[in-house]
BAMARNU-371249 format. One record per residue: residue number from 0; residue in one letter; x, y, z of N, C-alpha, C in turn. Coordinates in nm, 3 decimals. Layout:
residues N
[NUM,A,[X,Y,Z],[X,Y,Z],[X,Y,Z]]
...
This chain:
residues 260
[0,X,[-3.184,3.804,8.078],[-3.150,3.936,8.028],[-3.049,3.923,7.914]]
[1,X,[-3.064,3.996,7.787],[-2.969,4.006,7.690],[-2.864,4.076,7.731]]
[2,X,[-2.767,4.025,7.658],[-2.641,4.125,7.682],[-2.626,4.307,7.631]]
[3,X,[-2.799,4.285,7.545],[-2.804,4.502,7.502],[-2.863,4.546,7.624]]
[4,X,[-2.958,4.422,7.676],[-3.048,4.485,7.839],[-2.939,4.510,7.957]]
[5,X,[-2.853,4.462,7.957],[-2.710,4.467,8.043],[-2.678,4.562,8.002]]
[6,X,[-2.655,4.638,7.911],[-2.544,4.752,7.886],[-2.660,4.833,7.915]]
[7,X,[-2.770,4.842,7.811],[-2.828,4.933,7.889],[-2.872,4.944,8.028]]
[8,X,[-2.895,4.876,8.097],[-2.942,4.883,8.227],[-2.788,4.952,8.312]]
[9,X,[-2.661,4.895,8.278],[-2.561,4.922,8.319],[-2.534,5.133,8.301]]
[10,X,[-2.581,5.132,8.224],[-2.561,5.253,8.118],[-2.680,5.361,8.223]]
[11,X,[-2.738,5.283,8.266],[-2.833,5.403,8.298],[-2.808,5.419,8.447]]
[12,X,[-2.764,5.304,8.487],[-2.724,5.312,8.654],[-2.626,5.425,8.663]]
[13,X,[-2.532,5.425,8.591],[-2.438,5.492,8.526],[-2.456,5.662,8.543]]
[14,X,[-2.553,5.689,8.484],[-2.597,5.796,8.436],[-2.688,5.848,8.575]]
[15,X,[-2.749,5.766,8.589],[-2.856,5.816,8.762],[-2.672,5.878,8.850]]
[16,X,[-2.577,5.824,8.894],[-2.567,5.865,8.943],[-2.459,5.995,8.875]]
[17,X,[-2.445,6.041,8.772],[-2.417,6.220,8.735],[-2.521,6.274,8.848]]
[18,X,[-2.441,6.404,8.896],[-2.482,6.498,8.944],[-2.547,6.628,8.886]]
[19,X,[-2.694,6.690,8.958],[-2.744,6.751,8.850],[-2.721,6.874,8.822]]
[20,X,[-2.618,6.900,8.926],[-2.589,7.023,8.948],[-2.439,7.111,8.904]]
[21,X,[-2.432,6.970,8.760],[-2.315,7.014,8.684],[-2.283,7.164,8.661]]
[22,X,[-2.156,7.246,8.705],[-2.125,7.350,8.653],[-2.161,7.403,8.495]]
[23,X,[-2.192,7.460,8.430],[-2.217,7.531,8.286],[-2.116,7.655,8.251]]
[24,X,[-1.991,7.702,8.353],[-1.994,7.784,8.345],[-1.905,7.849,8.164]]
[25,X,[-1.903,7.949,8.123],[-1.859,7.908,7.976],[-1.954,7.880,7.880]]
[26,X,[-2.065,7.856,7.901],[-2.150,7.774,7.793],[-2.246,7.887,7.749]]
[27,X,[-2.321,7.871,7.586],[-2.420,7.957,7.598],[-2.535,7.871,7.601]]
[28,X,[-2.596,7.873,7.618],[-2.785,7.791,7.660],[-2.889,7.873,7.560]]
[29,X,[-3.002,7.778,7.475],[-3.068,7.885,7.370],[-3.195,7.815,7.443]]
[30,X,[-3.307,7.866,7.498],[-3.416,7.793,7.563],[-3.522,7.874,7.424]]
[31,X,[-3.637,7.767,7.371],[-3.696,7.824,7.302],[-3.825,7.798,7.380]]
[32,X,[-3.940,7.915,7.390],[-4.047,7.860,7.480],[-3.973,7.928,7.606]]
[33,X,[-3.885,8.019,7.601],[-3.803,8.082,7.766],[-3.875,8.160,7.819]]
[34,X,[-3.953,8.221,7.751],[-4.048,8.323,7.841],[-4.130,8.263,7.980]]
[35,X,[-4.137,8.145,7.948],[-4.281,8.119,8.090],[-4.261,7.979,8.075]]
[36,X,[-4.324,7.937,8.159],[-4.312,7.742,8.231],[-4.232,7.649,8.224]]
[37,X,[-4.249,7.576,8.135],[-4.171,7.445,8.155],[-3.974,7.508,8.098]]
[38,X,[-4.012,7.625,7.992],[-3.872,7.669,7.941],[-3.833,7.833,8.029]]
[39,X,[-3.890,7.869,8.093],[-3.829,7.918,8.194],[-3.786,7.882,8.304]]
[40,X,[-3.853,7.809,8.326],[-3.774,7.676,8.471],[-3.599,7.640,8.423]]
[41,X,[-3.635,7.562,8.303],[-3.515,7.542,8.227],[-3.414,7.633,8.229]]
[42,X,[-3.439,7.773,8.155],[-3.349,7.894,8.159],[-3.301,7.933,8.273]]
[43,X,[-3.378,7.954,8.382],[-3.308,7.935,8.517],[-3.207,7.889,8.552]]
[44,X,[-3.270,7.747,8.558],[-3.173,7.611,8.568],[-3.039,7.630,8.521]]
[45,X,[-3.077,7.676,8.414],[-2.899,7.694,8.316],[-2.841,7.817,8.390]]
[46,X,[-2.888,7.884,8.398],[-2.862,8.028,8.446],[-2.787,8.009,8.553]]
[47,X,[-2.842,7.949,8.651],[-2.792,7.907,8.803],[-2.666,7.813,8.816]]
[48,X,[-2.664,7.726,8.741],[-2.565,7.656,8.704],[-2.432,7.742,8.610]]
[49,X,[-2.482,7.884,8.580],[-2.312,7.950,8.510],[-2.334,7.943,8.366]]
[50,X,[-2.448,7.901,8.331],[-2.438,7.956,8.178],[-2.500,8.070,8.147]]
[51,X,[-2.460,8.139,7.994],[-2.472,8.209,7.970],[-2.651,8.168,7.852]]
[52,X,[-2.737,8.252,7.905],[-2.834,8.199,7.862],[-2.984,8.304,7.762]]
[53,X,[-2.992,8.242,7.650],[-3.084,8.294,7.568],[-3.227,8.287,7.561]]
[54,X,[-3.342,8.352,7.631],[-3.448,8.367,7.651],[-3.551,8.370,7.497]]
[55,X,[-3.616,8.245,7.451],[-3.647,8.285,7.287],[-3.794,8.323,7.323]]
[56,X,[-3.876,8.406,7.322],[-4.019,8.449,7.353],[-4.081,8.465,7.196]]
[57,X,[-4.225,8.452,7.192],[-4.316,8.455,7.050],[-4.235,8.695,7.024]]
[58,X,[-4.223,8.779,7.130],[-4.156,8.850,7.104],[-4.119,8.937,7.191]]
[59,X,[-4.034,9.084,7.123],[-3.926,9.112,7.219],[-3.967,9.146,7.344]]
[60,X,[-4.084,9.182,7.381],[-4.156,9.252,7.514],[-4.140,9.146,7.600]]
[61,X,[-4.212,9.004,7.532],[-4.221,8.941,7.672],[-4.067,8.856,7.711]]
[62,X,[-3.959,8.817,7.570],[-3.895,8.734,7.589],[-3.751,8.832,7.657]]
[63,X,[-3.798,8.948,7.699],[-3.693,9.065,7.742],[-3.731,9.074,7.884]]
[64,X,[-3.913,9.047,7.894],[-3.898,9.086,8.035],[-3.878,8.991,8.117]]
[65,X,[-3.839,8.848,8.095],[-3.915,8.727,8.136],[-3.669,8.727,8.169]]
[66,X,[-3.591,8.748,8.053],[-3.452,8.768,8.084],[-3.430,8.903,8.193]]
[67,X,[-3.498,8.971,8.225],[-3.501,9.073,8.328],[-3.503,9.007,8.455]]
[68,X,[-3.588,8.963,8.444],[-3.630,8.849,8.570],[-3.505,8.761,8.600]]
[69,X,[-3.406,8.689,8.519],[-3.302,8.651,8.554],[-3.243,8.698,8.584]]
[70,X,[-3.219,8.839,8.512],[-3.056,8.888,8.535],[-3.068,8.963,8.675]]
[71,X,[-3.210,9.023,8.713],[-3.185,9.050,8.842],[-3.177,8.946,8.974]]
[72,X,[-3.218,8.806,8.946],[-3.192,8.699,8.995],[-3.003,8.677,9.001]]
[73,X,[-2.916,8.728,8.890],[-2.779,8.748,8.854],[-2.766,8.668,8.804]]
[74,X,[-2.867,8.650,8.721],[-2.784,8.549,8.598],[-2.795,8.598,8.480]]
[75,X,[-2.678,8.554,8.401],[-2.666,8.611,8.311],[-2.741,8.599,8.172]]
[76,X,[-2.794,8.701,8.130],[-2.958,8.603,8.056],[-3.005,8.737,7.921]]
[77,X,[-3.015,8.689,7.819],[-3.133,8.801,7.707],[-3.208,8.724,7.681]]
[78,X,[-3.312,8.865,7.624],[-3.438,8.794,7.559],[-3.394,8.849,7.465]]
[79,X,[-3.481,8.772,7.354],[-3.532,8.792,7.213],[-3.642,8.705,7.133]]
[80,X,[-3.730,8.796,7.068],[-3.834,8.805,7.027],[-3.783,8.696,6.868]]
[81,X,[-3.908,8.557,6.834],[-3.869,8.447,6.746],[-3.980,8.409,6.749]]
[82,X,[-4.059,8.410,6.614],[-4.173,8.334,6.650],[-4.095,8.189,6.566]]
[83,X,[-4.102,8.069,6.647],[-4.010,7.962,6.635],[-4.116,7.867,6.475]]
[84,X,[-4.290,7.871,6.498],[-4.342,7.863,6.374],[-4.331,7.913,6.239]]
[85,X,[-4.254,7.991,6.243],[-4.238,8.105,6.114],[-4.092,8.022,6.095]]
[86,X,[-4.025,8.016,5.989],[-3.904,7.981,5.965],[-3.803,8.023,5.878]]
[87,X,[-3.868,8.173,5.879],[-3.769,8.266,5.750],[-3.733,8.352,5.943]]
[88,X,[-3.806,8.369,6.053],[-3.781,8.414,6.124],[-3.649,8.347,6.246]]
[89,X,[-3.651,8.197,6.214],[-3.595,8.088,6.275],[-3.433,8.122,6.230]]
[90,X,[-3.419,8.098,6.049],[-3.335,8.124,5.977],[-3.232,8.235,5.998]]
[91,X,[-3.353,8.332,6.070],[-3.225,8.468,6.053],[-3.215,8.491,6.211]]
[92,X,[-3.282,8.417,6.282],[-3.222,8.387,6.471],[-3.098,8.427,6.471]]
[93,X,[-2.997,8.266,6.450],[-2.851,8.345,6.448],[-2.806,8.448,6.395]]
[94,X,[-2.801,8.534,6.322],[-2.751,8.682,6.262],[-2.792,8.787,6.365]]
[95,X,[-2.875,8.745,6.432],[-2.958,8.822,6.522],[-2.862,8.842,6.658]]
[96,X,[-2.817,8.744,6.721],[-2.742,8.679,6.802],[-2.588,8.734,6.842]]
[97,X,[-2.557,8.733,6.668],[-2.413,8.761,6.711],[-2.324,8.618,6.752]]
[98,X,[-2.201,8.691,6.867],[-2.137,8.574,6.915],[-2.208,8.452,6.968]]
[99,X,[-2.366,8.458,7.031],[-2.442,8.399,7.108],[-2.486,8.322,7.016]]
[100,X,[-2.461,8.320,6.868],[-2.513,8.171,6.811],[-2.456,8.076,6.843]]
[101,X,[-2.339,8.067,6.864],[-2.257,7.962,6.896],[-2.311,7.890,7.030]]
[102,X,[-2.413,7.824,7.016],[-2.500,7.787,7.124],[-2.424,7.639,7.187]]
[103,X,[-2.407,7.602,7.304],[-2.325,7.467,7.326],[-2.475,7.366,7.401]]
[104,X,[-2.578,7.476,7.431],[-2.703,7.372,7.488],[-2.826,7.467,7.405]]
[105,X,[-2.931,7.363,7.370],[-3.024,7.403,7.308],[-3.163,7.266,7.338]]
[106,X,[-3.210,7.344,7.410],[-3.368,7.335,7.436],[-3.484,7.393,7.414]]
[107,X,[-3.530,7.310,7.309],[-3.663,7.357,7.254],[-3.803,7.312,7.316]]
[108,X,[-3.820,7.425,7.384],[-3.938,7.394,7.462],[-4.042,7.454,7.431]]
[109,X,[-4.086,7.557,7.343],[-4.138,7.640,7.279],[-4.275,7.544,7.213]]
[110,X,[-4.398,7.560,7.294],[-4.524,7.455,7.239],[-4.639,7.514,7.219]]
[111,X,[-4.737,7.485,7.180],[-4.904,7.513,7.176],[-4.971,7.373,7.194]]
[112,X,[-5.076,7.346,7.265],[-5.178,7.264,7.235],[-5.261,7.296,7.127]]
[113,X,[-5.310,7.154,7.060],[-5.433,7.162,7.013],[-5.551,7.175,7.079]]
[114,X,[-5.670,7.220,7.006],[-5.792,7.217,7.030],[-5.882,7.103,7.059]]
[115,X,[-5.901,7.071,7.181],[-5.964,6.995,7.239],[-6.039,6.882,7.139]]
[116,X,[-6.102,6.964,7.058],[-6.200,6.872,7.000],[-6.150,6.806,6.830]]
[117,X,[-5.974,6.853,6.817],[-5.905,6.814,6.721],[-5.893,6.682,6.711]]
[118,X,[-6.018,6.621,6.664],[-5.994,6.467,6.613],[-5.885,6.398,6.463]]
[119,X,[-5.859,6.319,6.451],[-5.779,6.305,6.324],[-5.888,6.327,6.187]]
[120,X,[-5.972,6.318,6.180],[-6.046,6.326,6.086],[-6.158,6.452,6.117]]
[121,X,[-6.151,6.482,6.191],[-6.244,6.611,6.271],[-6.144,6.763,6.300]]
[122,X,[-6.054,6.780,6.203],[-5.991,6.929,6.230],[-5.923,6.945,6.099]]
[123,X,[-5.964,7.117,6.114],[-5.932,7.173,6.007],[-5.765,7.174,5.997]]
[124,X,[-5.788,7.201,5.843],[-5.644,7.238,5.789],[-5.534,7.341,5.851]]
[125,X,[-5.610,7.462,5.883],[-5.567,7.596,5.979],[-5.492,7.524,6.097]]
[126,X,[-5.583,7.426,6.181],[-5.546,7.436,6.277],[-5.440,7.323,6.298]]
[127,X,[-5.427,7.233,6.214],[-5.325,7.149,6.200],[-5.201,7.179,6.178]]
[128,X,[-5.221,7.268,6.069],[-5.079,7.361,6.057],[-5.030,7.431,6.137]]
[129,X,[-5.126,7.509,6.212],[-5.129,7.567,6.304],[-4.992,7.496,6.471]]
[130,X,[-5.057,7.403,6.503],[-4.977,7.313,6.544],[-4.855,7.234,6.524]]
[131,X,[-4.869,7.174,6.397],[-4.726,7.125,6.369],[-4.623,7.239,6.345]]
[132,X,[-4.666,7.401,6.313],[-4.536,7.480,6.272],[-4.471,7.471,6.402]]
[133,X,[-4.554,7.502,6.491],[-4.484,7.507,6.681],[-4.409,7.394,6.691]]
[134,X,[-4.461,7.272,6.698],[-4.456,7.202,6.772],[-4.388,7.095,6.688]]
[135,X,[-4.341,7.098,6.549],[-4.280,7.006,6.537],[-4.157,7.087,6.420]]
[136,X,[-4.240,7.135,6.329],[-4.164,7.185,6.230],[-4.045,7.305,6.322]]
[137,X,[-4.084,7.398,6.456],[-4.037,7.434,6.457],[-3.870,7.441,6.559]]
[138,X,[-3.929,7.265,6.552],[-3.817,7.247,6.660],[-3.733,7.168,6.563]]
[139,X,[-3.758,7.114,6.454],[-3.651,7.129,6.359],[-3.599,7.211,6.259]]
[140,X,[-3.663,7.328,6.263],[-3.578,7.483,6.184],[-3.467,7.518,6.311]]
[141,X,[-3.528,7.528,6.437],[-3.461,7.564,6.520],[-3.339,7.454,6.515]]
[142,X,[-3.320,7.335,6.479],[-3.224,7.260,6.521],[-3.122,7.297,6.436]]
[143,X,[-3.198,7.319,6.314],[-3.158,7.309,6.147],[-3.041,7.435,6.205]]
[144,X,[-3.078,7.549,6.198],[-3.017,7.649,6.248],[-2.920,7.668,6.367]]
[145,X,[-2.935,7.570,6.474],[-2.770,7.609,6.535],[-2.730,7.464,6.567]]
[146,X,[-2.778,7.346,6.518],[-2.726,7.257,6.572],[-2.595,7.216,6.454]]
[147,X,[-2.583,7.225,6.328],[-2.451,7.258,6.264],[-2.320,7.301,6.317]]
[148,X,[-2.297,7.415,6.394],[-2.216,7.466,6.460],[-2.190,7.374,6.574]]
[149,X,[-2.245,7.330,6.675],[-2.248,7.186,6.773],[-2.169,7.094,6.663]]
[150,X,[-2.227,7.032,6.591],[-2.108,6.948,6.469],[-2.013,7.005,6.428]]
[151,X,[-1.944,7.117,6.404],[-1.858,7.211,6.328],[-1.741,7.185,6.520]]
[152,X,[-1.805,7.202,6.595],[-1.724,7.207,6.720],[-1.737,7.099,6.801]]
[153,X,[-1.804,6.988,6.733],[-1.826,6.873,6.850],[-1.821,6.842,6.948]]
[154,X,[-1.908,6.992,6.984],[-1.964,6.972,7.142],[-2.115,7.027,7.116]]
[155,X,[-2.214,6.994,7.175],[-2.343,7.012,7.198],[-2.472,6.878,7.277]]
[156,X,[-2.534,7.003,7.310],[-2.655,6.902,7.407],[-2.773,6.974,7.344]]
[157,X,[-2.862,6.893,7.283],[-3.004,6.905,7.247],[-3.134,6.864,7.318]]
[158,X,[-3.174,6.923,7.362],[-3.290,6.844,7.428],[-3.468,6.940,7.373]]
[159,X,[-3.503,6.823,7.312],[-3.661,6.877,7.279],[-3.729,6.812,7.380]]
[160,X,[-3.817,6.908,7.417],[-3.957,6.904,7.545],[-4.067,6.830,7.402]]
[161,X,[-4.013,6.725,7.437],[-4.154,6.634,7.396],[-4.292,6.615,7.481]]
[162,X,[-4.362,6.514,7.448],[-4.471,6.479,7.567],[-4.520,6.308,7.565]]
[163,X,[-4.554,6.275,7.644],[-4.625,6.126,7.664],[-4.730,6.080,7.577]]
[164,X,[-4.786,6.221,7.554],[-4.908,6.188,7.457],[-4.840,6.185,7.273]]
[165,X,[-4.753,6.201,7.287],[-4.703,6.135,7.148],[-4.600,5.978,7.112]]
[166,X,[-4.682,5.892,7.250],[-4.567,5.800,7.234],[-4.653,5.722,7.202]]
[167,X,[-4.588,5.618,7.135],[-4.658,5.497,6.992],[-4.717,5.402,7.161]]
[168,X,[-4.699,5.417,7.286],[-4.752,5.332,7.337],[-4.805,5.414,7.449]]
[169,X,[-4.850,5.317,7.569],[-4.934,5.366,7.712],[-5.029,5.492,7.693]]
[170,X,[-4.993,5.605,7.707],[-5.115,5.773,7.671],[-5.088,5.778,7.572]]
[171,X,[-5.011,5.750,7.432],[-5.022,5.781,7.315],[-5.102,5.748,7.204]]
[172,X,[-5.165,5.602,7.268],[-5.278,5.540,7.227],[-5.432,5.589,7.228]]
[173,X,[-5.412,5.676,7.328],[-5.609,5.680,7.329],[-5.653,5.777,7.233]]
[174,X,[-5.582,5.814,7.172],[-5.686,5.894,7.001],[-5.704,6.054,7.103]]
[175,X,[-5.748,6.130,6.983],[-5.791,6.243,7.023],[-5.672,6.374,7.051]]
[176,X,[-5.654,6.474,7.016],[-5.578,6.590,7.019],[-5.487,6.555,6.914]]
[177,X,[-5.576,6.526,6.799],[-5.438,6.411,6.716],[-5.342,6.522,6.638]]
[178,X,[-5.334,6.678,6.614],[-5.234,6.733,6.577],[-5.124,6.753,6.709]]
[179,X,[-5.138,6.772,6.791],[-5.066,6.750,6.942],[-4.988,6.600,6.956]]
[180,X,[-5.083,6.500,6.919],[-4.989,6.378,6.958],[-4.902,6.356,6.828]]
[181,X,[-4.968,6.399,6.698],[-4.856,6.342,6.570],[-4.788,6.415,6.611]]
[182,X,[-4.804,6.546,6.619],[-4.636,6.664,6.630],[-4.537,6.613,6.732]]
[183,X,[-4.569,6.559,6.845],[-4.520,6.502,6.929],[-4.418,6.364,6.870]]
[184,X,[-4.531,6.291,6.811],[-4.475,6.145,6.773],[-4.336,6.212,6.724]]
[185,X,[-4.352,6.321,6.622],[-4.286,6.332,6.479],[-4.167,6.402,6.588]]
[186,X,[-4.150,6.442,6.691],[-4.084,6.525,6.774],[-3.957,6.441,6.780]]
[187,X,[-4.016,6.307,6.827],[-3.948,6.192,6.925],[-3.891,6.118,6.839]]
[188,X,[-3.920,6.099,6.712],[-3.878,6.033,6.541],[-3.740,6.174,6.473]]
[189,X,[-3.803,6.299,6.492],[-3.637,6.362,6.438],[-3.533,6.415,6.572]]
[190,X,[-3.618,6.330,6.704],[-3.467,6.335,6.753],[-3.356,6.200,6.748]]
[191,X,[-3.470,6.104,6.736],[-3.401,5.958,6.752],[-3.274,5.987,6.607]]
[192,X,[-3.386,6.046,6.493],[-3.321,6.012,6.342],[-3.160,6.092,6.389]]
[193,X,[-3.191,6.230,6.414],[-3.049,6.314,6.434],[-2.973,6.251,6.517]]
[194,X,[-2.987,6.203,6.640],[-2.894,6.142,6.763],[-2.795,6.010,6.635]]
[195,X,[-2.867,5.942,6.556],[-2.804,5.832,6.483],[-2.730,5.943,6.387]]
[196,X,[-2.789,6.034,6.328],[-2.668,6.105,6.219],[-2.546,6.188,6.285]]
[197,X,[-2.533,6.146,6.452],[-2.447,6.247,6.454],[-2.369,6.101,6.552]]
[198,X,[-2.367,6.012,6.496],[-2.319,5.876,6.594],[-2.341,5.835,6.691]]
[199,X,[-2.485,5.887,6.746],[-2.492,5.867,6.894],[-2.393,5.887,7.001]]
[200,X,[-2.383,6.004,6.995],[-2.284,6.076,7.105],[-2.107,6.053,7.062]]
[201,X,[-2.107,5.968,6.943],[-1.979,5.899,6.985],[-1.874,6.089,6.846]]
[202,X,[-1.963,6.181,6.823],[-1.952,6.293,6.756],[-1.897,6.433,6.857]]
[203,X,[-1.986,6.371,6.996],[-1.960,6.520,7.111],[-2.092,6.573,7.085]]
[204,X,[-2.206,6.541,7.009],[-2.282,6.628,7.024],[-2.439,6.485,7.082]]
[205,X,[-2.543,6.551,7.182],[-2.604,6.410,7.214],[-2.732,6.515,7.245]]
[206,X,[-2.843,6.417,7.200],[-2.958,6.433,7.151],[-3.057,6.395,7.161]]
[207,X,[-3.167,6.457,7.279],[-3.276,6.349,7.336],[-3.395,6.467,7.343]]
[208,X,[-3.501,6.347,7.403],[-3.631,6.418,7.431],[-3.669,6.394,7.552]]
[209,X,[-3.728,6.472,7.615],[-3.824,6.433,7.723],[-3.998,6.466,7.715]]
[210,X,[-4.002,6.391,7.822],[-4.145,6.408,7.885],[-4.176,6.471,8.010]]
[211,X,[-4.232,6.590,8.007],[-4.195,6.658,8.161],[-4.312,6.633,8.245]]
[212,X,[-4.396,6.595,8.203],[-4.542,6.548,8.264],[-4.597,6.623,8.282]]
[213,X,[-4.755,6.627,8.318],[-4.829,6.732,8.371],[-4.784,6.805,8.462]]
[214,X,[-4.742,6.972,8.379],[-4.701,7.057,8.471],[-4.817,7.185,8.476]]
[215,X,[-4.775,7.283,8.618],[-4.866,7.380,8.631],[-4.801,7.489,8.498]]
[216,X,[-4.879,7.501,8.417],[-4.782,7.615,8.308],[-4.948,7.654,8.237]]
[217,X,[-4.917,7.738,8.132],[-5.067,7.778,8.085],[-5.115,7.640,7.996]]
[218,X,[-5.029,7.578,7.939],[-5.117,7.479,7.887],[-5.145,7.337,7.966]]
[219,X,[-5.080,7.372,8.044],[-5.102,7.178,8.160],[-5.220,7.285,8.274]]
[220,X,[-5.242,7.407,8.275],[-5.330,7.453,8.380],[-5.329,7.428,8.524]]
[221,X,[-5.378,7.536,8.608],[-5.322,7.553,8.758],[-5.332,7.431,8.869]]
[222,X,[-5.473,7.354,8.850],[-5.431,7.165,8.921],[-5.350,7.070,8.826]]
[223,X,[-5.248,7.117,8.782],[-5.151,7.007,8.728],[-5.053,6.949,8.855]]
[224,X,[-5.036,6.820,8.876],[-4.947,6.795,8.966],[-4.818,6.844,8.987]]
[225,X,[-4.776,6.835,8.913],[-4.598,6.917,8.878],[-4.576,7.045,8.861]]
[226,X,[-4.476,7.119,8.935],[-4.428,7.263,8.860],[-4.331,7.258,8.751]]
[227,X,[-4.351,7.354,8.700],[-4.248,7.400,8.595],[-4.118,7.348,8.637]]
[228,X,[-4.079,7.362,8.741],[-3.927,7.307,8.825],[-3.953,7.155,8.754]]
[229,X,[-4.019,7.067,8.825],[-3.991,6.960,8.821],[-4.029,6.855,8.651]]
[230,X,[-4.069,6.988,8.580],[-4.124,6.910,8.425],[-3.961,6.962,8.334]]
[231,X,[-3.905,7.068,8.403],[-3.761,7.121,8.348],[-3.663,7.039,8.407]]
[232,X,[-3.662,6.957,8.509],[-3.529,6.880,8.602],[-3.462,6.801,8.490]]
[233,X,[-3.524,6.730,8.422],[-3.490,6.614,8.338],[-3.377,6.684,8.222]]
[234,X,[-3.453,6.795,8.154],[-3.368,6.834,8.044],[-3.231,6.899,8.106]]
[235,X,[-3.228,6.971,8.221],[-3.120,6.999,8.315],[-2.991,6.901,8.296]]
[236,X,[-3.081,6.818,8.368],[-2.974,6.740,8.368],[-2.877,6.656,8.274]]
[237,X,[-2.973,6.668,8.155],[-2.922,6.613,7.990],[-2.878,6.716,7.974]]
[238,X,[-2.853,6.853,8.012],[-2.791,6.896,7.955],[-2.630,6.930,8.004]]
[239,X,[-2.625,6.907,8.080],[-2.495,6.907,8.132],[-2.426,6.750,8.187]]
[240,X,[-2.466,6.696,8.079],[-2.438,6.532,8.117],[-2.302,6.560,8.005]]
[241,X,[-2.175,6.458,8.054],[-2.070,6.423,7.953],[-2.133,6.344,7.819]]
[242,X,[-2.049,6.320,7.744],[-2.105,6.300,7.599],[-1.997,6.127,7.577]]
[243,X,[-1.933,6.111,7.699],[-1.831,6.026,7.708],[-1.942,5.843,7.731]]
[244,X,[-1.974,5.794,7.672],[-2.042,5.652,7.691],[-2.207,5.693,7.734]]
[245,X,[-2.237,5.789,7.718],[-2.376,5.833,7.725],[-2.527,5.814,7.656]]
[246,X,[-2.631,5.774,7.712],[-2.716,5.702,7.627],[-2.813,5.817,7.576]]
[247,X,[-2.804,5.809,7.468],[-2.867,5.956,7.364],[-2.985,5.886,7.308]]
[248,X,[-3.034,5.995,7.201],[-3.083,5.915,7.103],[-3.274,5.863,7.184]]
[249,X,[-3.308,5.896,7.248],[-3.390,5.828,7.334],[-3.512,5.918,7.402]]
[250,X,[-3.616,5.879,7.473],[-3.690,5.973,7.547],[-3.656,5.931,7.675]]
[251,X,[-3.684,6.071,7.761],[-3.658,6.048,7.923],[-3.790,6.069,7.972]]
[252,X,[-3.802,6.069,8.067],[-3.927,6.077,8.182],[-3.861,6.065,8.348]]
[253,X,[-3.804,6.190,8.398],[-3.749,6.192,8.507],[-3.624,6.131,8.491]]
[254,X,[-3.565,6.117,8.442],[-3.423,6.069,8.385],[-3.451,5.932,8.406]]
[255,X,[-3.514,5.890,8.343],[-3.517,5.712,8.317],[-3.570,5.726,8.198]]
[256,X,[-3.535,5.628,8.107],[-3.558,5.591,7.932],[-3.697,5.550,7.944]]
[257,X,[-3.781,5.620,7.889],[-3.932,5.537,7.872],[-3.943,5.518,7.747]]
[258,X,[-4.041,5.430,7.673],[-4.093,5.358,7.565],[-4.156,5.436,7.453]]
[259,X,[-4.126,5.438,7.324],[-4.166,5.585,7.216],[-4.315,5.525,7.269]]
């Protein structure tokens, strides 16, 4: 074993044992994708734990009724209506907000699949774009937009809901849904790039992705092995992790580092 496989291995033992049920209380939480599955699990999560938490829905009907649902749960929770693909709409999020831009956790979970039969050389232009505004472009407008303030106060936790099928190895290999897996790849490439521009944690602000696996949600569909609970546990817990010797910069899969 090298002496980087030692630290890291040390580093993660480390980290397994944080508790996941870190207090939040004080914090605001921005879940994008909060209306339903894998980022309402999440919003919960935060919710339950004492933060103060922002519901981002495609708009205001559903991402209001979906924070209804929390607050009569008693947590403290809004919606608001963002379509996160659009990015003149992304841009003017915070103004929208108020004091609540000042976001201290931000999870972008906010996705679409491609079309089944989206080969790399077999799909239109529409629908490519179509995909990357969600799924990649718009989880860096969204970053673009409150993760500054996280640097301005050097404190923040980022976590993008990546997926498996955009990793350069194991399911990322077998071809096919190829605007889904590039947006993905490209997901897991501007979190690594940001986690290094902000020193890898050594700033206060720390910066990862996960993989929540096949969950029951509308796009993993009703025989998916996993619930929404358990495809949201991971970012939970990154998000209320200390920023003190912490391994950023990286993808998770159940809170263990897996391979881009």
């Amino acid at each position: 074993m090298t002496p980087q496989d030692a630290q890291l291995e040390e580093q993660l033992e480390e980290q397994s044992e944080e508790q996941p049920d870190e207090r939040l209380d004080g914090q605001v939480a921005l879940v994008t994708g909060g209306s339903r599955g894998i980022g309402f699990a999440a919003a919960r999560g935060l919710g339950v734990r004492g933060a103060t938490v922002v519901l981002v829905g495609r708009g205001d009907d559903t991402a209001g009724a979906a924070a209804a649902m929390l607050v009569a749960e008693g947590i403290d929770a809004v919606g608001i209506g963002c379509d996160v693909g659009c990015s003149e709409e992304v841009v003017a999020l915070p103004g929208r907000l108020g004091p609540l831009a000042a976001v201290d956790i931000l999870i972008c979970a906010a996705g679409v699949m491609s079309e089944r039969t989206a080969k790399t050389l077999r799909t239109s232009e529409s629908e490519w774009r179509r995909v990357m505004a969600v799924d990649l472009d718009g989880v860096w407008s969204t970053m673009a937009a409150f993760v500054p303030g996280m640097v301005e106060r050097r404190h923040g936790r980022v976590v993008a809901v990546s997926a498996c099928l955009g990793r350069m190895s194991g399911p990322g290999n077998a071809g096919g849904l190829a605007p889904y897996r590039v947006a993905k790849a490209g997901v897991n490439a501007l979190v690594r790039n940001l986690a290094h521009e902000q020193g890898m944690g050594m700033r206060g602000v720390l910066v990862d992705a996960t993989c929540p696996g096949h969950c029951r949600t509308d796009m993993g569909g009703p025989d998916a092995p996993r619930s929404p609970e358990q495809g949201a546990e991971t970012a939970l817990w990154l998000a209320g992790r200390s920023a003190a010797g912490a391994l950023t910069g990286v993808l998770w899969e159940d809170r263990q580092v897996v391979p881009w």
